[in-house]
C-alpha positions in Angstrom: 0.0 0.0 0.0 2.8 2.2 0.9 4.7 1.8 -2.6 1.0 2.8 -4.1 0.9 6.0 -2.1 4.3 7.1 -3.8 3.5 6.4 -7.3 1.8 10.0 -7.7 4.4 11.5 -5.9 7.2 9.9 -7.8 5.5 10.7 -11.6 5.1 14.3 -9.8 8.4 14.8 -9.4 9.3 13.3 -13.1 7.2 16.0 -14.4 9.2 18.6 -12.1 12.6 17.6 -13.3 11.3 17.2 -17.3 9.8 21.5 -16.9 13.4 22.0 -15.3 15.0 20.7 -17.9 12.8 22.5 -20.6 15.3 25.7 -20.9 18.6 23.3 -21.4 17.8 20.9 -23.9 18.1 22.0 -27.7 16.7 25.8 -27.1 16.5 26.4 -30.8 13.7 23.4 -30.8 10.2 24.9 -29.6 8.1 22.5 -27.8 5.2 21.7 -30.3 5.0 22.2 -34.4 1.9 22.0 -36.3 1.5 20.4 -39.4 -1.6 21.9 -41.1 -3.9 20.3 -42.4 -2.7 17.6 -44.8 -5.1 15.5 -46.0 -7.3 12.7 -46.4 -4.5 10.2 -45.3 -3.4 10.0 -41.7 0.5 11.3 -40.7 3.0 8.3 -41.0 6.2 9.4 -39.6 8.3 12.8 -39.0 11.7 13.5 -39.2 13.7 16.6 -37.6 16.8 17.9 -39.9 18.4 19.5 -36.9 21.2 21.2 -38.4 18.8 22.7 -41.0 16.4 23.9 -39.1 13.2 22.2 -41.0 11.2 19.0 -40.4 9.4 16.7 -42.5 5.9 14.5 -42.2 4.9 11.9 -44.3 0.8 11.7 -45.1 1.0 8.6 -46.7 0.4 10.2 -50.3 2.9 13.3 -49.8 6.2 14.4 -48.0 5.8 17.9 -46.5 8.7 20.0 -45.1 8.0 22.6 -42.9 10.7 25.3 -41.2 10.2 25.0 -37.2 7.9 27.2 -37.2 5.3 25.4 -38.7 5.7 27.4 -41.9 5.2 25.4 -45.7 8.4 24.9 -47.6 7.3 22.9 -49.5 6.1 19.3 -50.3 6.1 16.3 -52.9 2.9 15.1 -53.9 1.9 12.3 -56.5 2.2 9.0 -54.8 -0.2 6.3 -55.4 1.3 4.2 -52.9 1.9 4.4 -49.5 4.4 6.5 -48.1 5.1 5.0 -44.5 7.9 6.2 -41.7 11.0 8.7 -42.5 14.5 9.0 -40.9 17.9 11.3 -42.6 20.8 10.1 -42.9 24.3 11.1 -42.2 24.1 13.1 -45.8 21.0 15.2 -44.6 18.7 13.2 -47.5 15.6 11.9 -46.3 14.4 8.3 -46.4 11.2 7.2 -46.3 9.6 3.6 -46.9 7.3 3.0 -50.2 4.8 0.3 -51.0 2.8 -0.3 -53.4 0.6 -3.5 -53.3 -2.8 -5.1 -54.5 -4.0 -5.5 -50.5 -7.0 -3.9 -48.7 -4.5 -0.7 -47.7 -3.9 -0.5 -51.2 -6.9 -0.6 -52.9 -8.2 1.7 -50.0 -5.1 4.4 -51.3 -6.4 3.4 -54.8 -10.1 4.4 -54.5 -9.3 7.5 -52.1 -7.2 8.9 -54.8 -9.6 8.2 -57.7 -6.8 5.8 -60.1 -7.0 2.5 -61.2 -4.9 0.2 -58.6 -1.3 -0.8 -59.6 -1.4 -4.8 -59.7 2.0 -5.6 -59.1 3.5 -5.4 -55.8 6.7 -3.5 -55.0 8.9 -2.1 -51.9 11.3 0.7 -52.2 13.1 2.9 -49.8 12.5 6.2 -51.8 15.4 9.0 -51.2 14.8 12.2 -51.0 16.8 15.3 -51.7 15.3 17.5 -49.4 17.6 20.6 -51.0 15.1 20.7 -54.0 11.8 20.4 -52.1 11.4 24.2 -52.7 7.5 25.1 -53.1 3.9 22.7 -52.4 2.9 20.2 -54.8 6.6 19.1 -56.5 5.5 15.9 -58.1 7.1 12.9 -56.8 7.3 11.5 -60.7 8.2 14.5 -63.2 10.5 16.1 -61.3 14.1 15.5 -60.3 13.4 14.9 -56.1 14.4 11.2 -55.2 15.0 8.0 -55.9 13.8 4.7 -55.6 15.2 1.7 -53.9 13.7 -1.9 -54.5 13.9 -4.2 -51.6 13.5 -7.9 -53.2 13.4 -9.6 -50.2 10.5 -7.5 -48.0 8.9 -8.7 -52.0 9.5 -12.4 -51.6 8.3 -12.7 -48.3 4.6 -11.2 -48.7 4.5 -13.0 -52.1 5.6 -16.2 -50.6 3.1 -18.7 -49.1 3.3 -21.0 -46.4 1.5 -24.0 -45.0 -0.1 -24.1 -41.7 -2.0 -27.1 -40.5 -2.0 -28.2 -43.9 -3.6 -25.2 -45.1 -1.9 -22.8 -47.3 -1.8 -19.0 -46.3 -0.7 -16.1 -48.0 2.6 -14.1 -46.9 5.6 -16.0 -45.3 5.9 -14.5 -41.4 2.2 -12.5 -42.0 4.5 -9.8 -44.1 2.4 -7.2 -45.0 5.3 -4.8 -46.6 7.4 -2.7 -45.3 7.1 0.6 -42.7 9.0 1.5 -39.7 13.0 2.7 -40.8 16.0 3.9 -38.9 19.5 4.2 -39.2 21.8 2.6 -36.0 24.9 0.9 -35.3 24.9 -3.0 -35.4 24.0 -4.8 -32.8 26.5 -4.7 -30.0 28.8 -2.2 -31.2 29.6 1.1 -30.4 27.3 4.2 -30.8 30.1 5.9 -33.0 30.3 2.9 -35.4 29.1 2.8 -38.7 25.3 3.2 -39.2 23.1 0.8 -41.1 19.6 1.3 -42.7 17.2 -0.7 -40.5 13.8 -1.9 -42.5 10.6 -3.1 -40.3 8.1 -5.4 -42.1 4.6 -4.8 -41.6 2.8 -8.0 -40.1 -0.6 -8.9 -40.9 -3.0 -9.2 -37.3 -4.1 -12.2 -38.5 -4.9 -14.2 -35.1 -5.4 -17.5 -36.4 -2.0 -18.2 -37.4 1.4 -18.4 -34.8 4.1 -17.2 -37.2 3.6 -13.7 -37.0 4.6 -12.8 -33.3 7.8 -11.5 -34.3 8.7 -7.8 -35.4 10.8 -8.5 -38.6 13.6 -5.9 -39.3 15.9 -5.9 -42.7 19.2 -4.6 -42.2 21.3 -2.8 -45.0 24.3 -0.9 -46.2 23.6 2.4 -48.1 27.1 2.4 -48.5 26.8 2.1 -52.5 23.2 2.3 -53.2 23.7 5.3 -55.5 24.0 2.5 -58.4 20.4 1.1 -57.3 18.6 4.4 -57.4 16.5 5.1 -60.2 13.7 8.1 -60.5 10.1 6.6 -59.4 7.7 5.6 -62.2 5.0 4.1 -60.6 3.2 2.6 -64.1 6.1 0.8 -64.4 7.9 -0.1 -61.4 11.6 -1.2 -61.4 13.6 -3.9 -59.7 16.4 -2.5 -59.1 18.0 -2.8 -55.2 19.8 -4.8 -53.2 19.7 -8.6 -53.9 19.4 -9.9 -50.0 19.9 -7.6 -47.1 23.3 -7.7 -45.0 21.3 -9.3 -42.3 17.4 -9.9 -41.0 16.5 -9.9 -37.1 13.6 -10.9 -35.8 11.9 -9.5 -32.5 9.5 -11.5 -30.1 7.3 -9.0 -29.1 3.4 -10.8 -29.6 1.4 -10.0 -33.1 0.4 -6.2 -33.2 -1.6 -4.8 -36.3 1.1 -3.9 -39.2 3.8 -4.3 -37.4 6.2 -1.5 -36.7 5.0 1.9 -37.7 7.8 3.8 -36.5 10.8 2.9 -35.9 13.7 5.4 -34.3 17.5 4.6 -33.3 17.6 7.2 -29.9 21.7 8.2 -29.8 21.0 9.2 -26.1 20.2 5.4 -24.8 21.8 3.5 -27.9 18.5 1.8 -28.6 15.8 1.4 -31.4 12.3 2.4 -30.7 9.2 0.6 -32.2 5.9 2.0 -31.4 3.2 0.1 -33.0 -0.6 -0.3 -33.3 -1.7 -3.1 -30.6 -2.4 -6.7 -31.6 -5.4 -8.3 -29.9 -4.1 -11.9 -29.2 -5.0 -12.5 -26.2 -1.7 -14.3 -24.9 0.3 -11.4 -25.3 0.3 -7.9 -23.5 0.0 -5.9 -26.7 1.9 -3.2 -25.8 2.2 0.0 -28.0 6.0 0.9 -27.3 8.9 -1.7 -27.7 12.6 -0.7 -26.8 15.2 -2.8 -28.5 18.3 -3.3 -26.5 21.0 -2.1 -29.3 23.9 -2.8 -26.5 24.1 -6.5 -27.0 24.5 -8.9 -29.8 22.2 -10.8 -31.6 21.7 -14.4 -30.9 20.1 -17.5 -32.5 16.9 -19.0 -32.0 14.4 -21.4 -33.9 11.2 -20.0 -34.8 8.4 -21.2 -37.0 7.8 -20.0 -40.5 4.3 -22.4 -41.8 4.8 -25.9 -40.8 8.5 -25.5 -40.6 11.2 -24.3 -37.9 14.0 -22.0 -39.1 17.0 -20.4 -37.8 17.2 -16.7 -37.3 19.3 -14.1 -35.6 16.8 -12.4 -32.7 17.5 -9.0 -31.2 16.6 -9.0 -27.6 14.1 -6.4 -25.9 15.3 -3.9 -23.3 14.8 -5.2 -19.5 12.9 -2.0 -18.2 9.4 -1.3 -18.5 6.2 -3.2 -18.0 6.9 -7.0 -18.1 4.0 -9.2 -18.4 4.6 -12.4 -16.5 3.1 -15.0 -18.6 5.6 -14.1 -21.3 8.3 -12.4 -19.9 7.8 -9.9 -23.1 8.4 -6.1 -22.1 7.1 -2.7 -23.2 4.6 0.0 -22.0 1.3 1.1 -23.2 1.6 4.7 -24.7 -1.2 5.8 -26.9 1.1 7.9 -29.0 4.5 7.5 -31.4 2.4 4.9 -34.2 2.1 7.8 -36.4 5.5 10.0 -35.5 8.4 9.1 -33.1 11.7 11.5 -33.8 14.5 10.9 -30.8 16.3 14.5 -30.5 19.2 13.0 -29.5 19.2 14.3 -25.7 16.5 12.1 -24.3 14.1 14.4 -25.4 11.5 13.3 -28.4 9.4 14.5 -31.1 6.1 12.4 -31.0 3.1 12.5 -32.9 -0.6 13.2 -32.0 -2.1 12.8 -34.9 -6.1 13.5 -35.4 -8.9 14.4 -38.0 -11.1 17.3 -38.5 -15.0 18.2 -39.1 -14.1 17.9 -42.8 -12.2 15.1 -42.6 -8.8 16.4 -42.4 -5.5 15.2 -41.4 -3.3 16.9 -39.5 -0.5 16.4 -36.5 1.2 18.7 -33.9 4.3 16.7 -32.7 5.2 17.6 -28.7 8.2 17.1 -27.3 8.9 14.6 -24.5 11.3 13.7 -22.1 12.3 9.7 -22.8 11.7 7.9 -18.4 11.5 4.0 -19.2 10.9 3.3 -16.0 8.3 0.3 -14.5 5.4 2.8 -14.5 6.2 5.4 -17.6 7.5 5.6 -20.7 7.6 9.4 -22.1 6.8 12.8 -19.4 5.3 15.8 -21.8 7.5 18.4 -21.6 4.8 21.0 -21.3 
């Protein structure tokens, strides 16, 4: 009873020391920017160029970039696909995942936008040069704004089928494409080592099947992609990417609906965020907000893929938070970061709240927040 009486106490004097930290961390960053209304797709993911001073959302159909202020800049428009989670790399372009497929999210993106639905399916990381985004509606085809990077094995796995109790189902490990990306060291090594583009699959909610309880995350060297990139043409889409990636984890974290949204490499801690939309199987906790320990090496596990078992390097989840005791699996329930989830690089994030207006507008203000991971919380509002 006693330890209950100090809970209020102890998140009281969290939120104490996040408002006295408010005037030290990262000054030139105000505490909340407003996207504007974007929309009749929902935000997907923000990314902060810091040393430029501008940030960028992704509303599924466009890229916007906005000054900190919350002033237009500009934006890229045109996509028929879906335009998912955003991170920058060490070169200040922006990346951002890009599916197209024949599912129900893609003929929902099909019939919003009034076009005929592309039939064949393809995943790309599409590289932006944020330099040239310059004034609203640059079309993401005609003009000379990014490139396009096929990833042929997120392809082969949601084309692949698999047998389960001698029935065959569509998508090998419930991959539903691709979403969540960030860039971080390898497992186990240093903070200051060499960065890697990390991929996360989506994953179906499907809760008759057991082979979709892992996050799925794709792991590649950018190192010399420039020979891969080719301008997007989305009538005709190319093939042209990596053949395999340098190395695919997998996560134990329970089924949750599409897997990782967002995905985020925090420099502070040396760990990847995943914030996700909840699963509903009823064995697992179905937490919203997954930390993956960076710190420590991968190991080797079997896991099922259909009827068979496989081995796979695993990535191991951070020993803080909430832990549910029938599975020993750990996270914490916080209802935002699914639609925007930007480390700062200070312990202090960017995270979406996305909503909707009367007239069926998207739009997004992003607050910052002060990281805790603690038993009981896992952001304080800096407010």
């Amino acid at each position: 009873m006693k330890n209950l009486l100090l809970i209020p106490f102890f998140l009281l004097v969290l939120k104490l020391n996040a408002q006295s930290l408010k005037g030290s961390r990262l000054p030139n960053l105000p505490d909340s920017i407003y996207s504007g209304k974007q929309g009749k797709f929902h935000v997907q993911g923000v990314a902060v160029d810091q040393a430029k001073g501008y940030v960028y959302f992704s509303f599924t159909d466009r890229l916007v970039k906005m000054d900190l202020d919350g002033n237009m800049i500009g934006s890229v428009t045109g996509f028929a696909g879906h335009l998912g989670d955003l991170d920058i790399a060490d070169d200040g372009r922006i990346y951002g995942s890009l599916e197209y497929k024949s599912d129900a999210i893609g003929k929902g993106i099909s019939k919003s936008l009034g076009i005929q639905n592309q039939h064949e399916n393809g995943f790309y990381i599409a590289i932006f040069d944020g330099a040239r985004i310059s004034r609203p509606n640059m079309n993401a085809e005609k003009e000379d704004l990014l490139r396009t990077v096929y990833l042929k094995e997120a392809v082969n796995d949601y084309e692949a089928e698999v047998k389960i109790e001698n029935e065959t189902r569509p998508h090998r490990f419930a991959c539903s494409g691709i979403d969540g990306i960030a860039f971080a060291p390898a497992p186990g090594s240093s903070m200051l080592d060499k960065k890697y583009l990390y991929v996360a699959y989506g994953i179906y909610g499907d809760t008759a099947r057991t082979d979709n309880d892992h996050q799925v995350l794709l792991q590649y060297d950018i190192s010399n992609w420039n020979k891969y990139g080719k301008q997007l043409s989305q009538d005709r889409l190319h093939h042209s990417g990596p053949k395999k990636p340098l190395e695919k984890y997998f996560v134990k974290t329970g089924n949750s609906r599409y897997g990782i949204q967002n995905l985020a490499y925090d420099s502070h801690t040396g760990n990847l965020f995943a914030a996700v939309y909840p699963g509903t199987k009823s064995q697992f906790p179905n937490y919203e907000l997954f930390v993956i320990d960076m710190h420590q090496n991968a190991g080797d596990e079997q896991i099922s893929s259909g009827e068979q078992q496989i081995k796979v390097k695993t990535l191991p989840l951070l020993q803080s938070g909430q832990k549910d005791s029938a599975t020993g699996i750990r996270g914490w329930h916080f209802k935002w970061g699914a639609t925007g989830l930007c480390p700062l690089g200070d312990g202090s994030f960017y995270i979406s709240h996305h909503s909707k207006d009367k007239e069926g507008q998207e739009q997004t203000t992003i607050y910052k927040y002060i990281w805790v991971g603690d038993e009981i919380s896992a952001f304080i509002l800096l407010d």
